[in-house]
MOPAC internal coordinates of N, CA, C and O (Angstrom, degrees):
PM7 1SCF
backbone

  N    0.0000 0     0.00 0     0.00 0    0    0    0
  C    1.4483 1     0.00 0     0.00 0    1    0    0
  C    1.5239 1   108.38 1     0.00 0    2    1    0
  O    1.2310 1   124.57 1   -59.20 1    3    2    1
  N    1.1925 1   108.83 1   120.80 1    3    2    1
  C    1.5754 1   110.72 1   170.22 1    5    3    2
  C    1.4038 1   108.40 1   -79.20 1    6    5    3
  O    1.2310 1   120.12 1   -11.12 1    7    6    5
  N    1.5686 1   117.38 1   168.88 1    7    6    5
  C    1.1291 1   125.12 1   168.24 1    9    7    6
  C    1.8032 1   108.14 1  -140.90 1   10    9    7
  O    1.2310 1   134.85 1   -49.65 1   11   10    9
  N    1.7365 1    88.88 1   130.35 1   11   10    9
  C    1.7099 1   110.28 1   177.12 1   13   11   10
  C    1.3852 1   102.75 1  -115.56 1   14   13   11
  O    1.2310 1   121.94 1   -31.02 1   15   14   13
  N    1.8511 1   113.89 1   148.98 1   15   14   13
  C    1.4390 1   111.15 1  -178.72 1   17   15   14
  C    1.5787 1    82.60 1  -127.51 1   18   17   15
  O    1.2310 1   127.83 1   -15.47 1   19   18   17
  N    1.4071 1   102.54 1   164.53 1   19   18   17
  C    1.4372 1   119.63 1   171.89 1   21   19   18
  C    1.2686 1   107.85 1  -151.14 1   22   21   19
  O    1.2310 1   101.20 1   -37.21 1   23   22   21
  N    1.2999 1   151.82 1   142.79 1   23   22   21
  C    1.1574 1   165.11 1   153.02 1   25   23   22
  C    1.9421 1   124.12 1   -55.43 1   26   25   23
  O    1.2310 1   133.07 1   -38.85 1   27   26   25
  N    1.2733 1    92.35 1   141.15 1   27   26   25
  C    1.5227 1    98.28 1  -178.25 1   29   27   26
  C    1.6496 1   110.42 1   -83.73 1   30   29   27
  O    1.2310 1   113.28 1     2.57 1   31   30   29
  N    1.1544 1   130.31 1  -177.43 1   31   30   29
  C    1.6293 1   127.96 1  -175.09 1   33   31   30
  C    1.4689 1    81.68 1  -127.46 1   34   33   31
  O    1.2310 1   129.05 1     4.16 1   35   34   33
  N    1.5641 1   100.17 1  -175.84 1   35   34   33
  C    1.6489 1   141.00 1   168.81 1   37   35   34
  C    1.3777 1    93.99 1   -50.43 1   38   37   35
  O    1.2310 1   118.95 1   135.42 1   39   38   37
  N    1.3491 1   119.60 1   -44.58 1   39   38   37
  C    1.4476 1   134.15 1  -120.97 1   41   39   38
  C    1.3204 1   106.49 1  -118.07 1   42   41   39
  O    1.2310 1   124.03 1   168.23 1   43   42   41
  N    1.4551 1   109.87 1   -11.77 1   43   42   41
  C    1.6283 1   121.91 1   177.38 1   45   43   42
  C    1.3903 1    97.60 1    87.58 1   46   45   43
  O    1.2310 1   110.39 1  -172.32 1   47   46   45
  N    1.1876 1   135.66 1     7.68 1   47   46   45
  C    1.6473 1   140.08 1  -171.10 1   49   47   46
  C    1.5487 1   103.24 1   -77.81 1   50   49   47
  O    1.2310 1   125.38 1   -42.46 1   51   50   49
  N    1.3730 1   107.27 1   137.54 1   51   50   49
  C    1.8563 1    91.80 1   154.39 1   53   51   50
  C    1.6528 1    99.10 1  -151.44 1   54   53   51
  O    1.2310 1   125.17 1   -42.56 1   55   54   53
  N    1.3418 1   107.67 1   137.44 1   55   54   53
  C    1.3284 1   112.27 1   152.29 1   57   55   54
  C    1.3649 1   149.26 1   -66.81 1   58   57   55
  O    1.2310 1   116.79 1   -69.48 1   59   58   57
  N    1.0289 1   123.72 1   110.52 1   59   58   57
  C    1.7842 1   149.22 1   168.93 1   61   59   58
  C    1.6857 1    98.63 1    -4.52 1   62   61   59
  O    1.2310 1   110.71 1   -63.09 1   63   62   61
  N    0.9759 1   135.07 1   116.91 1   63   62   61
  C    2.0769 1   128.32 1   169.41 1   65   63   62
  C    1.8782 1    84.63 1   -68.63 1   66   65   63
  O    1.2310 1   127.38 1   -16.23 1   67   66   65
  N    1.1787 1   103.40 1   163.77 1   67   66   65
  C    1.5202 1   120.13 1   173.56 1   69   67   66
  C    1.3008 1   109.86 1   -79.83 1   70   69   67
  O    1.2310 1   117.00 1   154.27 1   71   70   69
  N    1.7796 1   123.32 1   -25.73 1   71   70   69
  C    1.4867 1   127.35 1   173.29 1   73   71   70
  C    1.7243 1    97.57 1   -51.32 1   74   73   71
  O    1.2310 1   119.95 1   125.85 1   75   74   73
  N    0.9024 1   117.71 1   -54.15 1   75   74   73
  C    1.6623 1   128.05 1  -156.16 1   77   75   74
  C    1.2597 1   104.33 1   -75.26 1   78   77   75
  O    1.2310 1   121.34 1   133.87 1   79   78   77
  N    1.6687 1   115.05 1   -46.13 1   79   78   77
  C    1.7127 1   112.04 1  -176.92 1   81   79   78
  C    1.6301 1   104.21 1   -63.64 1   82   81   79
  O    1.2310 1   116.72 1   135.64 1   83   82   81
  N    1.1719 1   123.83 1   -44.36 1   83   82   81
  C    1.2028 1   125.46 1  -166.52 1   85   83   82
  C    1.9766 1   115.52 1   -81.71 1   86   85   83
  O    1.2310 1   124.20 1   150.71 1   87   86   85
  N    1.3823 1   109.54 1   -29.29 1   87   86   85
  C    1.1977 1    99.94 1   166.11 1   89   87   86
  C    1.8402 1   113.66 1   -93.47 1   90   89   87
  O    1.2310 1   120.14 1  -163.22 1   91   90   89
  N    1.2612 1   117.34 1    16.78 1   91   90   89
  C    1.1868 1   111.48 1   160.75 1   93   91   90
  C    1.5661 1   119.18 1  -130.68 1   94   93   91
  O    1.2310 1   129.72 1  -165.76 1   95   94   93
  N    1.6101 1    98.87 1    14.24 1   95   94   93
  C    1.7012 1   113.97 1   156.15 1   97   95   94
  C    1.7824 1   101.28 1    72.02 1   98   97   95
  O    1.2310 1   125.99 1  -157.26 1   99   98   97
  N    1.3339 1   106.10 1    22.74 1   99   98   97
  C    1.7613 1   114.14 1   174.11 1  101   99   98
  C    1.2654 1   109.09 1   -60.44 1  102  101   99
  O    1.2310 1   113.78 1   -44.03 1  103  102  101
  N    1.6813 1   129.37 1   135.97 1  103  102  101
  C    1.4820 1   122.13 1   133.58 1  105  103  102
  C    1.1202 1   110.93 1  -127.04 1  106  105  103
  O    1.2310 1   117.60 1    -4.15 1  107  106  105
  N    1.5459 1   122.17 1   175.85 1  107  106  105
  C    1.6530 1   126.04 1   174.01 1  109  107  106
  C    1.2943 1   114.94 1   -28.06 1  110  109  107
  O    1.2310 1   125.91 1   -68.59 1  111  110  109
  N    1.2786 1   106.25 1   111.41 1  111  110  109
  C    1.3793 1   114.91 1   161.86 1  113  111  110
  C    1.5380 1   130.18 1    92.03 1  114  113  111
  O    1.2310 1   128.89 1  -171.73 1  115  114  113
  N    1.7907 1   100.48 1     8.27 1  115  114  113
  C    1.1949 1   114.67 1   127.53 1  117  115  114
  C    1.6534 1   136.75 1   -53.58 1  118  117  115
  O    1.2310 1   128.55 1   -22.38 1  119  118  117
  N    1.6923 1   101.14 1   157.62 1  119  118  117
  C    1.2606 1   112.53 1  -168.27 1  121  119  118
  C    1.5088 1    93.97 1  -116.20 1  122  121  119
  O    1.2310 1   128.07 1   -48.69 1  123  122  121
  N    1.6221 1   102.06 1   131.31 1  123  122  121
  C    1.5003 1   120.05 1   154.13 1  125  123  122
  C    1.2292 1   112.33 1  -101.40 1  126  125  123
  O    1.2310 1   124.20 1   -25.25 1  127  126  125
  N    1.5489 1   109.55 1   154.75 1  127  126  125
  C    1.6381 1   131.40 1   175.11 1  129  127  126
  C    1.4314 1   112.40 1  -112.37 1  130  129  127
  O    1.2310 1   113.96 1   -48.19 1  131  130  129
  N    1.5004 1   129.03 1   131.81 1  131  130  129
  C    1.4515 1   112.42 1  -174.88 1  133  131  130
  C    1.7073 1    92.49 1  -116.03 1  134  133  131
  O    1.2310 1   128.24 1   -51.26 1  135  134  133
  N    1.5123 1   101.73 1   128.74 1  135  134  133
  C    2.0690 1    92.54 1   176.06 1  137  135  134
  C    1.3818 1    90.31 1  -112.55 1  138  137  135
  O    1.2310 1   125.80 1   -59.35 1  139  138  137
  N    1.4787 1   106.46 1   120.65 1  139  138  137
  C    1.9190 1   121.23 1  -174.88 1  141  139  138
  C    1.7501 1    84.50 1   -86.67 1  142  141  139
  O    1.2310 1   129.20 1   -34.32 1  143  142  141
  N    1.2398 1    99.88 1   145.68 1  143  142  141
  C    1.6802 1   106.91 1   151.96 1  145  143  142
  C    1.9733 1    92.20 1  -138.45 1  146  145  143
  O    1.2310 1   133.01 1    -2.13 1  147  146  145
  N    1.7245 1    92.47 1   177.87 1  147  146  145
  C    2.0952 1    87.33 1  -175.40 1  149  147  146
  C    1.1320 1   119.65 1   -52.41 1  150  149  147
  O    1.2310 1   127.93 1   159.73 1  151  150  149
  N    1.6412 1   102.33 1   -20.27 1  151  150  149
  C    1.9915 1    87.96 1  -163.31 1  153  151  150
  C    2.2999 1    88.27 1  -133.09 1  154  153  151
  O    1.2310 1   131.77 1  -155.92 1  155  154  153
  N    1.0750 1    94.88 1    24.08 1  155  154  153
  C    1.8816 1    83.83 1   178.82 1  157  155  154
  C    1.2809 1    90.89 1  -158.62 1  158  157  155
  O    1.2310 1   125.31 1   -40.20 1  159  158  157
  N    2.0112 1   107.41 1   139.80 1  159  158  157
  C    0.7201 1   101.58 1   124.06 1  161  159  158
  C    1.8044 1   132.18 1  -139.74 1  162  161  159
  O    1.2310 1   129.10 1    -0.98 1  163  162  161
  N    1.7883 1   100.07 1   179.02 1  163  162  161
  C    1.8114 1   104.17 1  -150.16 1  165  163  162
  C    1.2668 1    95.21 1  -115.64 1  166  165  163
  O    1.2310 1   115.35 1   -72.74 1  167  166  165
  N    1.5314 1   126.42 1   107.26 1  167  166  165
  C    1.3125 1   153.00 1   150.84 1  169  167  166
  C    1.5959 1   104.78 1   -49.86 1  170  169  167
  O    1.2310 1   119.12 1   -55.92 1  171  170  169
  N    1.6226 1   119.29 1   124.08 1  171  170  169
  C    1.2420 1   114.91 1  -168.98 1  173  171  170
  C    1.8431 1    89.31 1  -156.15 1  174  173  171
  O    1.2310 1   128.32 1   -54.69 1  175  174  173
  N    1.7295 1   101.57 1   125.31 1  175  174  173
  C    1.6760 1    92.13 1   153.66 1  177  175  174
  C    1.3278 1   125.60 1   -69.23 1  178  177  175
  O    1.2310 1   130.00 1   -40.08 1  179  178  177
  N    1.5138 1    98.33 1   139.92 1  179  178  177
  C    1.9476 1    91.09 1  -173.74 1  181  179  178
  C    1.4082 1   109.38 1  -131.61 1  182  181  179
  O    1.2310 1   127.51 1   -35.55 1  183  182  181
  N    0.9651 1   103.15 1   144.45 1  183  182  181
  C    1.7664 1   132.00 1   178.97 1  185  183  182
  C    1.5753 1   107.73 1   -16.85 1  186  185  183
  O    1.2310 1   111.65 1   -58.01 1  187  186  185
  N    1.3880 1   133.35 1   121.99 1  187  186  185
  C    1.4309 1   109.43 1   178.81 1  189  187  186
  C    1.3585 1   116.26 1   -63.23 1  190  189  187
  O    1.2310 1   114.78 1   166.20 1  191  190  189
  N    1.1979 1   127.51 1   -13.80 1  191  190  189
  C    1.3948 1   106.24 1  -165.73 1  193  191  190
  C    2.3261 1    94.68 1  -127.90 1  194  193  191
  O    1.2310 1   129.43 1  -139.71 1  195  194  193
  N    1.7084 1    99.43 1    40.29 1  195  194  193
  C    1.6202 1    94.19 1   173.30 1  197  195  194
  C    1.1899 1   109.77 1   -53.88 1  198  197  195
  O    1.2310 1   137.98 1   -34.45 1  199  198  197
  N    1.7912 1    82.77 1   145.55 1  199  198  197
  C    1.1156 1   126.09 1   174.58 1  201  199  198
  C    1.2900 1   118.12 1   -67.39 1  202  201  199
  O    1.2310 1   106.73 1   151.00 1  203  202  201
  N    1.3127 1   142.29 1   -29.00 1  203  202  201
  C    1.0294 1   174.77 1    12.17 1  205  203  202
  C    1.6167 1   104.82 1   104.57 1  206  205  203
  O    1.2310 1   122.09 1   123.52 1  207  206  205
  N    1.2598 1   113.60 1   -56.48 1  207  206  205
  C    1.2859 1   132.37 1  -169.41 1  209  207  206
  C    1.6370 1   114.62 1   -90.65 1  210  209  207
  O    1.2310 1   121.94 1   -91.78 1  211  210  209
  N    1.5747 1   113.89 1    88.22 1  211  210  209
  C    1.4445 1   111.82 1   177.98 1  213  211  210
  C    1.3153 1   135.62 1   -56.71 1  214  213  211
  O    1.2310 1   111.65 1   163.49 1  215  214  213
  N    1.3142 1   133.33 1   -16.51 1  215  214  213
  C    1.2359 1   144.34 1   113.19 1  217  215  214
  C    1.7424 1   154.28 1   -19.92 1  218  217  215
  O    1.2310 1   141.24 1   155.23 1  219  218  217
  N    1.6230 1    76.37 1   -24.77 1  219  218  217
  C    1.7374 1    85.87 1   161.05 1  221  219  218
  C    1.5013 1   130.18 1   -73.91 1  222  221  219
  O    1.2310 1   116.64 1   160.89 1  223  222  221
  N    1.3820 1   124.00 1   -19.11 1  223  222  221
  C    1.0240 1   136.75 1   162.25 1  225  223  222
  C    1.5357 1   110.72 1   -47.05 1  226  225  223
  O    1.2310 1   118.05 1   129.65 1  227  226  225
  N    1.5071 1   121.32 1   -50.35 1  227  226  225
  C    1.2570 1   112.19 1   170.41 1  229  227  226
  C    1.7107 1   135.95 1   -73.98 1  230  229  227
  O    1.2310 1   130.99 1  -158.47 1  231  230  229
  N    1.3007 1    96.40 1    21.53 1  231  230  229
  C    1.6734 1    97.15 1  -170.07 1  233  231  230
  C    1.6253 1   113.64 1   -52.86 1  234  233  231
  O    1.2310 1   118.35 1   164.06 1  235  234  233
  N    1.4257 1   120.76 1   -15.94 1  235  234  233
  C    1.6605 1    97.50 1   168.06 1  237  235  234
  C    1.2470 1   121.11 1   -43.54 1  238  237  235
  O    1.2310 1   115.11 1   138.29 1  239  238  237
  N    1.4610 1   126.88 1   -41.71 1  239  238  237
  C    1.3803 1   152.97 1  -179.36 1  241  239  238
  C    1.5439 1   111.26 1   -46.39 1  242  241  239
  O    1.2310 1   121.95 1   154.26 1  243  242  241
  N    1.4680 1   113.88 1   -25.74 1  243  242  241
  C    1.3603 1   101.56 1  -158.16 1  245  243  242
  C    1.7631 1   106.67 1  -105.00 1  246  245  243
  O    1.2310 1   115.44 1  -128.23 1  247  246  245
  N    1.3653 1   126.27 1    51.77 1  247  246  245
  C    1.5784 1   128.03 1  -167.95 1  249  247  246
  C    1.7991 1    84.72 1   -67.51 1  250  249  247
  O    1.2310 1   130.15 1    13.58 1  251  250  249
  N    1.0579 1    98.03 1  -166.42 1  251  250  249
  C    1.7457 1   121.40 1   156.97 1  253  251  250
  C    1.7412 1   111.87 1   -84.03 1  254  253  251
  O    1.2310 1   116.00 1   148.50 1  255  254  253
  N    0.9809 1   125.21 1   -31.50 1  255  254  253
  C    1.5652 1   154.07 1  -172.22 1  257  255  254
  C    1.6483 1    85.80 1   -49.82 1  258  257  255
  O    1.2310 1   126.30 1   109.09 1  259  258  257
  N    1.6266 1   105.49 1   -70.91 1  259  258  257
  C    1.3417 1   152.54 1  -162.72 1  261  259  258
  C    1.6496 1   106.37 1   -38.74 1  262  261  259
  O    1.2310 1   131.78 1   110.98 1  263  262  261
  N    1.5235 1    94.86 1   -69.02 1  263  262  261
  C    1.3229 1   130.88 1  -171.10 1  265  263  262
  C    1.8804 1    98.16 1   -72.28 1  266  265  263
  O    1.2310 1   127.12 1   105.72 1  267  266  265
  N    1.1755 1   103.91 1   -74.28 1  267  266  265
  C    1.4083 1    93.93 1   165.62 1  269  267  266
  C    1.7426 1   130.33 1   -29.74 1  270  269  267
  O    1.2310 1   124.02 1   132.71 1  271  270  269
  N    1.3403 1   109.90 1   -47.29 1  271  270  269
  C    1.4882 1   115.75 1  -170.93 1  273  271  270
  C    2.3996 1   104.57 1   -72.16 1  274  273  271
  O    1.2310 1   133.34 1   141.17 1  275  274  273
  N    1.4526 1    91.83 1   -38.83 1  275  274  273
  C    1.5874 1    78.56 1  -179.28 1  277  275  274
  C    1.9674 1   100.22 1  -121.87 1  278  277  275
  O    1.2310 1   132.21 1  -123.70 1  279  278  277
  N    1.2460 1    94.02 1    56.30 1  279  278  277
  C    1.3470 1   119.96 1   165.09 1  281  279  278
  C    1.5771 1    94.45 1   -47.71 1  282  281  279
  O    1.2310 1   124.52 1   110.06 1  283  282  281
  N    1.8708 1   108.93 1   -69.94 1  283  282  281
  C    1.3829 1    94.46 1  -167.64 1  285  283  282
  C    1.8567 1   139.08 1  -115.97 1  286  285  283
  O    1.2310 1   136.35 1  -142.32 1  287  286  285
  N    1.4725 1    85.95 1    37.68 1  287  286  285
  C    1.8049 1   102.95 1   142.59 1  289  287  286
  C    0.9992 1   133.16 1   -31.08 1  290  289  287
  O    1.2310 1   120.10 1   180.00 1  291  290  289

């Protein structure tokens, strides 16, 4: 198991290491899934439209426009 660190922002933001985008085949504007358990957690690309994800129902919502406007929520 390798290990990559990345840093958190002001903003609660953090960027993806390239180990991780590339062994989980990420580009812009992919969706990750995080499954917390007490002591792990599991970074997973996920389906654009999971099932999983109660929020997907609203994808009209999600332009760049969108994302831009409650950037900081």
């Amino acid at each position: 198991m390798r290990k990559v660190y990345s840093r958190l922002t002001e903003k609660s933001k953090v960027a993806v290491p390239k180990l991780v985008r590339d062994t989980l085949g990420l580009s812009s504007g992919d969706r990750i899934r995080f499954r917390v358990t007490k002591q792990l957690v599991i970074v997973e690309k996920a389906d654009q439209m999971d099932a999983d994800d109660p929020f997907s129902a609203f994808s009209e919502w999600a332009s760049d426009a969108d994302e831009k406007a409650y950037a900081d929520l």
